[in-house]
C-alpha positions in Angstrom: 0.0 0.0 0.0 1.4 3.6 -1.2 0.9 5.9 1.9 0.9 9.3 2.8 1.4 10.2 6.4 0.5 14.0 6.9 1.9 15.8 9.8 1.9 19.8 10.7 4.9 19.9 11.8 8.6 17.6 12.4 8.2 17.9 16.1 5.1 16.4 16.0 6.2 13.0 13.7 9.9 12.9 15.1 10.6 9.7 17.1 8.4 8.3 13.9 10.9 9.5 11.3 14.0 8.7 13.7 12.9 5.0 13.8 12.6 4.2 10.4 15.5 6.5 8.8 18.6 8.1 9.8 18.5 10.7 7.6 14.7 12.1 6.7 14.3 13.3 3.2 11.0 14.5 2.0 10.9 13.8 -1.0 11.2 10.8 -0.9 8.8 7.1 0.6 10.2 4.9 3.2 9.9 1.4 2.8 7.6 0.1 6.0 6.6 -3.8 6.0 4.6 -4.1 2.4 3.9 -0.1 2.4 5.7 2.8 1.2 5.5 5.4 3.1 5.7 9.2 2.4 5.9 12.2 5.3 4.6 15.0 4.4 5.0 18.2 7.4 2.7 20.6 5.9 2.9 23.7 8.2 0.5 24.6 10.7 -2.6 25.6 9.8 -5.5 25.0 7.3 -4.0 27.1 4.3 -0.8 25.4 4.4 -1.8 22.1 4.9 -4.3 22.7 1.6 -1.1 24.0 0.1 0.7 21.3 0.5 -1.6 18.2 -0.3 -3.0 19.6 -3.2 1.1 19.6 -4.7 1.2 16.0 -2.9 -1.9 14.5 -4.1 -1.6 16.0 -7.8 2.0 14.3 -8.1 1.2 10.6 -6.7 -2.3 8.3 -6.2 -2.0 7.1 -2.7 -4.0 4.5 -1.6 -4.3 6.1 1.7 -3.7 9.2 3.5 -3.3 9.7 7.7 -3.7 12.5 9.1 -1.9 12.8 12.9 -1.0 15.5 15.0 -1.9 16.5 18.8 -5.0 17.9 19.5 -7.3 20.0 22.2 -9.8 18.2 24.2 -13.0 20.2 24.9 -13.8 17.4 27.6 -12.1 16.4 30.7 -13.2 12.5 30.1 -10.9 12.8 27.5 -7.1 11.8 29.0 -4.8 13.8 28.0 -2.4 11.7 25.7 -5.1 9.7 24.9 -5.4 8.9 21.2 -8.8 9.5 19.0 -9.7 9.1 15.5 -11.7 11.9 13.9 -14.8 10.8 11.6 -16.7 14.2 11.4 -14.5 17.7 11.3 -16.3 20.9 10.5 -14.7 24.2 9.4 -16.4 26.3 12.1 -15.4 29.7 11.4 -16.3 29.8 7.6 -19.6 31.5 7.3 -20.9 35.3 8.3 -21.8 37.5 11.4 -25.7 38.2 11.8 -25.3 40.8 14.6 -24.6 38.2 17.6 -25.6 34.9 15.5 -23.2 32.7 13.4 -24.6 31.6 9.9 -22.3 29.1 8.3 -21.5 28.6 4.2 -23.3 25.5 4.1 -26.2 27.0 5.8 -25.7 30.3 3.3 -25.5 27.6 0.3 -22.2 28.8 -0.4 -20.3 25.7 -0.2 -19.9 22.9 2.8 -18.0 23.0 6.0 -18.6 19.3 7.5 -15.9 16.5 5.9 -15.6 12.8 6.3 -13.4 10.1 7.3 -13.6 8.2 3.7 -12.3 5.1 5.1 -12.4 2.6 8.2 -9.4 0.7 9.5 -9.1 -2.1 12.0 -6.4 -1.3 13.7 -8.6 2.2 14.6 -11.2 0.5 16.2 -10.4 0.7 19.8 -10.1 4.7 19.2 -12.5 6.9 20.1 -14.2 8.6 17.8 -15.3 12.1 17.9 -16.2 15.3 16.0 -13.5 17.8 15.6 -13.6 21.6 14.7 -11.0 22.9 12.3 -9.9 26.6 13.7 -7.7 29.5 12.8 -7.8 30.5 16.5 -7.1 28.4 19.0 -9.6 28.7 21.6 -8.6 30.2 24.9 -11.7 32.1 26.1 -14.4 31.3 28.4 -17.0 32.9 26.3 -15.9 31.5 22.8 -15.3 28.2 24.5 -19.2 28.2 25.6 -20.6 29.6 22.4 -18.5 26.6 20.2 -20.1 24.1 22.6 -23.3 25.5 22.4 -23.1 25.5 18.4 -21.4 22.4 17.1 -20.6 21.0 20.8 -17.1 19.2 19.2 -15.1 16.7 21.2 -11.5 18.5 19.9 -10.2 21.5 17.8 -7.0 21.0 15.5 -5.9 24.1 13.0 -5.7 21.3 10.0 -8.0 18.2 10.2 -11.1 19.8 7.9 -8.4 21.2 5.2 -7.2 17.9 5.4 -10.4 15.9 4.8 -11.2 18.3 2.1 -8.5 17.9 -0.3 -8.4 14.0 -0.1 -12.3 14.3 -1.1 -11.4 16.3 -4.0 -8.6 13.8 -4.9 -10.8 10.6 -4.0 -8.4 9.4 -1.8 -9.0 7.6 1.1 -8.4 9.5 4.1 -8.5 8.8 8.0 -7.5 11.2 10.7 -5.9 10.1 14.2 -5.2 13.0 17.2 -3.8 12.8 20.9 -4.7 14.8 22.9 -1.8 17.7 24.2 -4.4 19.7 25.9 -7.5 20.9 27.3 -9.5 23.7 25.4 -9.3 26.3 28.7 -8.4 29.3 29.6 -5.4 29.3 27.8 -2.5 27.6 30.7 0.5 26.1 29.0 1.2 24.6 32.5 -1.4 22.0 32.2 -0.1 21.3 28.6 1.3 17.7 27.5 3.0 18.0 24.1 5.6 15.5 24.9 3.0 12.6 26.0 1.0 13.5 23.2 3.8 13.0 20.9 5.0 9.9 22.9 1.4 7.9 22.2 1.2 9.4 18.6 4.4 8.0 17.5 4.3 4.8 19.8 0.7 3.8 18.6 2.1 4.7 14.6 5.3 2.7 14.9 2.9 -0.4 16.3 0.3 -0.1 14.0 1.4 1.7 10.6 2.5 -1.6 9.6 -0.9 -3.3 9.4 -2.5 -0.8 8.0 
């Protein structure tokens, strides 16, 4: 299976790459059981990570693409480092003001804003699957935090997951999306931040599982 592993940023995929290479080149797939595998750090963010698949998925056909990255948990039964896979993420600030009420594209029949896992996997079935939110912002305010809840109520927020979803529908290529959780959605308080756990069960759970993919 031809694979491509999509990743915001190096920090995030690091103990991945250093496991399977000594020397990471982008450009290039890594040879992983039967798969090949191809990392492709897209930048934070939704532009960037639209950006860059739409190069990626216009040069090769992949018969799958993963999405992983950390994530923040609008829920405290959510553990932090605990690992999810997203089936429903919505792009939840694309729309228009009416005074204090939110009308979204989809709902202005401008275009949609809710995309799809287009594929299961049984190695994700012991995941828990939630809806995610897609922001430009990161939430850090009680208010916002309330108002988001109150509108879509999501499970966690990432800054690429939707752009992500989006361009594999365009390219019909299957696409699932797996997150660990670095964080609550709070206040903001890096203090009660876990990037390094996050990372830790992201790459363990990748390095265990990518192979029977």
């Amino acid at each position: 299976m031809k694979i491509l592993l999509v990743v915001a940023t190096y920090q995030e995929i690091e103990p991945f790459i250093k496991h399977h290479t000594s020397k990471f080149n982008p450009d290039s797939f890594t040879k992983i059981e039967q798969h090949e595998v191809k990392i492709l750090i897209t930048g934070v963010g939704m532009v960037a990570t639209a950006f860059a698949l739409g190069i990626a998925l216009s040069k090769d056909k992949f018969d799958l693409a993963l999405n992983v990255g950390v994530a923040g948990g609008f829920y405290r039964n959510l553990k932090i480092g605990q690992l999810v896979e997203v089936r429903e993420d919505i792009l939840s600030e694309l729309g228009a003001q009416d005074d204090e009420e939110f009308i979204s594209l989809d709902q202005m029949e401008l275009g949609e804003v809710e995309f799809n896992a287009t594929t299961s996997l049984a190695v994700t079935e012991d995941l828990r699957k939630v809806t995610a939110i897609t922001v430009n912002t990161i939430h850090g305010n009680a208010d916002s935090i309330e108002d988001i809840r109150e509108l879509l109520n999501p499970t966690i927020e990432t800054m690429e997951g939707a752009a992500f979803f989006y361009a594999c529908e365009e390219i019909e290529t299957p696409a699932i999306q797996i997150r660990a959780i670095s964080n609550y959605v709070e206040k903001r308080n890096r203090e009660n931040w876990n990037i390094p756990l996050a990372v830790k069960n992201l790459n363990n759970w990748l390095i265990e599982n990518i192979k029977n993919l």
